[in-house]
Every structure is written in C-alpha cells, then in structure tokens.
N, C-alpha and C positions, 0 to 999 in steps of 0.2 A: 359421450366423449368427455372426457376429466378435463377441467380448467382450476390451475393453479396459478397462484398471485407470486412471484419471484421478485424480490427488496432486496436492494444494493444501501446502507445505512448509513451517510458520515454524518462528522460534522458541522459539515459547509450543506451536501447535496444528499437529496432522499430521490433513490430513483428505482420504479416501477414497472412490470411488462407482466403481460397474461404469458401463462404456456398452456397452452390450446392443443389437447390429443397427441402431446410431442413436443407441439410446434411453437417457438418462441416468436410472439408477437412485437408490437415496437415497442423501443423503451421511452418512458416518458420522465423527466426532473422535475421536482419540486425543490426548493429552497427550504431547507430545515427551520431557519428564521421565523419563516411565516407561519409555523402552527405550533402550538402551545405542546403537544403532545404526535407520538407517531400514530394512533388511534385517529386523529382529526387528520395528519394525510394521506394516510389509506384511507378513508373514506371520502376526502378530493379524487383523489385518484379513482376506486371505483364507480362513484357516482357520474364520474365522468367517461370511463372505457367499460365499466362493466355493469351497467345500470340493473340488470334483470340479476345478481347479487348471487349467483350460480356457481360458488368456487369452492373445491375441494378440499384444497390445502393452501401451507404458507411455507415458502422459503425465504427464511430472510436472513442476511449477512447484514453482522453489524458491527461498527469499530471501536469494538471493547471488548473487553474477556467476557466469554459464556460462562455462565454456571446454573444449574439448574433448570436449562430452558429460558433464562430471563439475562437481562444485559443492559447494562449505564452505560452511554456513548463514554467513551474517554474524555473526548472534545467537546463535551456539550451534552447538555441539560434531561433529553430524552432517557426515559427507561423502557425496556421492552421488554414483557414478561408473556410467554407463548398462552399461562393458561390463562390469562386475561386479551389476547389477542382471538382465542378460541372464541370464547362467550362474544365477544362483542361482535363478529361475525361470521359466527355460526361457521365458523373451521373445523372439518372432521380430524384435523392436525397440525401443529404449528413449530414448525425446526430453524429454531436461530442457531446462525454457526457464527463465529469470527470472519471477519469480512475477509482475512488472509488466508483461511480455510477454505471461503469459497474460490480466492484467488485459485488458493494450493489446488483444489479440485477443478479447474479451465485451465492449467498448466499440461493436464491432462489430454487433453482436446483442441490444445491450439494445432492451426496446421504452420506449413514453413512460411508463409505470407505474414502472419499474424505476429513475425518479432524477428528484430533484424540482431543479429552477434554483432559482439562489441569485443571479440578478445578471445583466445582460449585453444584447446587443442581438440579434442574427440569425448562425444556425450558417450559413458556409458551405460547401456542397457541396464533398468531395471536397478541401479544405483540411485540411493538417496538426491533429491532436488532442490536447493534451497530458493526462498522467492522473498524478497524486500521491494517493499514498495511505500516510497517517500511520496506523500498528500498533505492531505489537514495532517494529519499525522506520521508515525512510520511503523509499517506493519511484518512482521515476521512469517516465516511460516517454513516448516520441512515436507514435502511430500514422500513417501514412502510407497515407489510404483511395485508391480506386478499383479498377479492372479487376482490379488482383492485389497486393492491399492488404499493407505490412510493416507492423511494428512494431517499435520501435529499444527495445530495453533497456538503462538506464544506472544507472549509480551516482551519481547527481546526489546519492542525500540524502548523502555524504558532502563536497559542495563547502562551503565557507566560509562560513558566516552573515555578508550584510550588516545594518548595522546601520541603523537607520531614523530614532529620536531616542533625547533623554537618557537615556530610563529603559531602553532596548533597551541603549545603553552599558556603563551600568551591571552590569545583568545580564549582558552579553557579558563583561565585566573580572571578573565573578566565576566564572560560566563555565570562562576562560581560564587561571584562575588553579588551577583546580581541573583539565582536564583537556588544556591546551595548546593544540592543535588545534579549535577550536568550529563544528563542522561543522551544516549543518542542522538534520540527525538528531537533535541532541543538546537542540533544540529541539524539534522537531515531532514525534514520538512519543509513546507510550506512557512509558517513561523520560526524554523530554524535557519532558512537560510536570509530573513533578517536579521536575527540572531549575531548569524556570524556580519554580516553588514552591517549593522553598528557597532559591533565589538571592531569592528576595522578602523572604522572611522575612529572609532572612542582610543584607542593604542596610537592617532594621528593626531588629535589632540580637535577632530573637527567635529563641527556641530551634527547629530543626527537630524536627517533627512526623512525620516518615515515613509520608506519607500514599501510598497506590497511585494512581493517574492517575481509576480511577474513583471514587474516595475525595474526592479533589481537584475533580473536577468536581462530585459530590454537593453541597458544601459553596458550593462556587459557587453555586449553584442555591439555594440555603438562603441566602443571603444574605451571607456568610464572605467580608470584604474582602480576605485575602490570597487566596485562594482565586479567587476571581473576579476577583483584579487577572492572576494564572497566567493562568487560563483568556482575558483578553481579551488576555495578549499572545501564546497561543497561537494566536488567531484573527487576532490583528494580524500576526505574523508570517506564517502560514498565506497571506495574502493579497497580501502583499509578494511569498512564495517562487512562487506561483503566477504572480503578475504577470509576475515574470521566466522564469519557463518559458513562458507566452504567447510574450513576447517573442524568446527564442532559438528557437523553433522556429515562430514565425510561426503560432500555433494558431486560425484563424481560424473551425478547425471546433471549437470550446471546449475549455476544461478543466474533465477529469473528475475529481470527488476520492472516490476508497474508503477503504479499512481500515477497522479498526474503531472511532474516536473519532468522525468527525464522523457518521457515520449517525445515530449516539445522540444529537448534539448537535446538530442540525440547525436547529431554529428558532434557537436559540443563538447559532447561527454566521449565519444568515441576518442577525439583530438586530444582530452586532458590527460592528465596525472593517473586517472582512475586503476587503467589497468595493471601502471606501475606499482599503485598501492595495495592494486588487489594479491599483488603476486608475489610482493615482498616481506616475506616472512622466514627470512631466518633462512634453516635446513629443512625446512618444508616449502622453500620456493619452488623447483623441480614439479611439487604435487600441483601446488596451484596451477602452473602453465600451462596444465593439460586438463585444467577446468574451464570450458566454453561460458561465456558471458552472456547472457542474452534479454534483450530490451523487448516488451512485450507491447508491440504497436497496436494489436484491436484496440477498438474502443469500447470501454465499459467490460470487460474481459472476463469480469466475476459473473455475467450472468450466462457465462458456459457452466461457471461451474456449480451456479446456482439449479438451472436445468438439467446437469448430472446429478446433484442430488435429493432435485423434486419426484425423479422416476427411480430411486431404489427404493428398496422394498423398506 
C-alpha cells in the first residue's frame, strides 16, 4: 500500500497529512515561524505521524511561483527545491505546484456542500474557471476542465491595482506613496486589508491603530466606522479584481474564491458592494451576470487537490 506525504506551504501555516492507499488521513499545522527551514518540519511532522519513515512520494503546494521543481515562499523566508527534498528523505518523487494550482485542482472535486454562491447566473460546462484566494497572500489560478483537465498557475496578485472611484484613489495615492508599486496583494490580503485600514484612518487625519486583519474585521462587525469603511473596500475591491479575472480568462464555468478571509466573512461579503463590482464593466456587464460566484467553505481545500495529484500518473 503507497503512502504519500501531501504539503499545503504558506507564510503564516505549513500544514501536513499522509495519503494512505487513496486515503487521506488527518491534517496536521505547524507554524512556519518555528523552523528555520521546511526540511526541519517535515521531519516534525514525520517523526511524529510517520515514525517507521515508509513514504513514497511528496506533494507539496507552495505560495510562490514554481520553476524547476524548486520555490521561494513569496511571504517568507523558506525555499523548497524537490531534488533536495528527494535525498533528505529518500522520496522516490517530489512535485511542488503553486498552492493556487493545487487550489485550481480541489476546484475539481469540491461537491455542492463545500461552497456556498455569492451572485451569478448558470456554470457552464467544461468553460474556463477562475479561483482567487486572499490569505497571507493573494493567489490566482485558471482551471481548464474536461477529458484531461489543467490548471494554469499565476502571479496575478502581484499585477497593478486598478482604481474604481475617488475614495479607491485616494487610498491608492497613499498606498503609493508608502510602497511604490500598489499591487493587488497589497490590498486584498491579510496585510492588505490593513493596508487599506490605515490608509483610512491616515486620509482622516487619525492616529494608526495597528490592528491585525482579524481585529479589523471584528470591529467591523461591531459597528467601527473606520473599520467597516476597510472591510467594504475590501469587498468593493475583491469584486472589481474578480470581475476582471472572469474576464481575461473567459470564466464561464465561475469564479471560486478561497483563503482564509472571506470563508469567515461570508454573509458579509454576500451583503457588500462585491457583486456590484464584479459586474460592472462597461458592455461587457450582461457577460459577467451570468458568471456564478462562489465562496469555497471546506476547510483546508488544497488538500483535494493535492490527493488528485499525488495519484496521476
């Protein structure tokens, strides 16, 4: 019976699970923080679930561009190079993908429990799927279904934030001003939706607060006008950036949105601006509103797609 090692990679979280004859076992987190190297936790982690050291292969998604079998977190400090993960435990194979790739491939395999619509008209069949997913970071991805389905992995969250209206300006000019380049990311994440919380405050003339993103959205929710102004041009953005991924890649079969901010905010986000933004595009609005929206509530969701492909050939 084959036992393979399945790696989910961020910035923040490095998370773990055997797949045993098919069968995916539990998944376990580690804190990135705590080991110098991803060599030191996968070997926590084995040492701890797979003592007798019996594994075939390695699937591991990681949140930076692949090239060569090897990969620099974006967020953080790890490198991950397959043919050095081979020798140091005796892998008869090591396949690092893009963690949005593995998303792209569990996009595949979710069933209708697994992600609730947020918007949209009829998936169709066998059309292009796009999938963004705001965390430590924001990850892109196209899936390409049928007989012998890809999945295109990109660095889209690093393309250039278009702006929408005044108060998007605004904050884009302070942004700008603070880190040159104003990429997506620098919005639509974890550390972007501070971002835009103190570019708020900072256009009010008030002191930053250094609140965390889930701090930020708490406060939202409680009623905190700066707060909640963050969180709705998180949504208002979110919906814009989406739109135009529909659009370049002609997503007729929806866009799916993971990580870990909107699951949590889900009604939130259904109630805001989002869809408005996603839809409003010119003479190609009509197309959009017949693009279905969809929030991807499993938990941990890459490691469908991590298990789909520990078993191709």
């Amino acid at each position: 019976m084959s036992t393979s090692l399945l790696a989910d990679i961020g910035g923040t979280h490095a998370r773990f699970a055997l797949l045993v004859g098919g069968r995916q076992q539990d998944i376990h987190t580690l804190d990135v923080g705590k080991y110098r190297s991803p060599e030191a936790a996968i070997a926590q982690f084995l040492k701890q679930h797979a003592p007798e050291g019996k594994l075939d292969r390695a699937v591991i998604a990681a949140a930076g561009p692949v090239s060569g079998n090897r990969c620099k977190l974006t967020n953080g400090t790890w490198v991950l190079d397959g043919s050095e993960l081979e020798r140091a435990f005796g892998f008869t194979a090591v396949r690092l993908v893009n963690d949005l790739e593995a998303l792209g491939w569990a996009v595949l395999h979710l069933g209708p429990g697994d992600v609730r619509a947020i918007g949209g008209g009829h998936v169709h069949a066998d059309a292009p799927i796009a999938v963004i997913a705001p965390g430590t970071g924001l990850g892109m991805a196209c899936v390409v279904p049928g007989r012998e389905p890809r999945v295109l992995a990109s660095e889209g969250g690093h393309a250039a934030l278009a702006i929408g209206d005044e108060l998007e300006a605004s904050v884009h000019a302070v942004l700008r001003r603070r880190h040159g380049h104003v990429s997506v990311e620098r919005v639509l994440s974890g550390q972007g939706m501070q971002n835009l919380h103190s570019a708020v405050l900072e256009l009010e003339g008030i002191a930053l607060r250094g609140l965390s993103a889930p701090e930020i959205s708490k406060a939202a929710l409680a009623g905190d006008r700066h707060a909640r102004a963050a969180l709705d041009l998180f949504c208002s953005l979110l919906g814009a950036v989406a739109g135009d991924m529909a659009l370049m890649f002609g997503a007729r079969g929806g866009v799916y949105i993971g990580g870990g901010i909107v699951p949590v905010l889900v009604d939130y986000v259904a109630a805001s601006d989002f869809r408005r933004r996603f839809e409003s595009k010119g003479r190609l609005s009509p197309f959009l509103a017949d693009i279905v929206t969809r929030v991807i509530m499993r938990p941990d969701p890459a490691f469908l797609g991590l298990a789909a492909l520990a078993q191709l050939p």
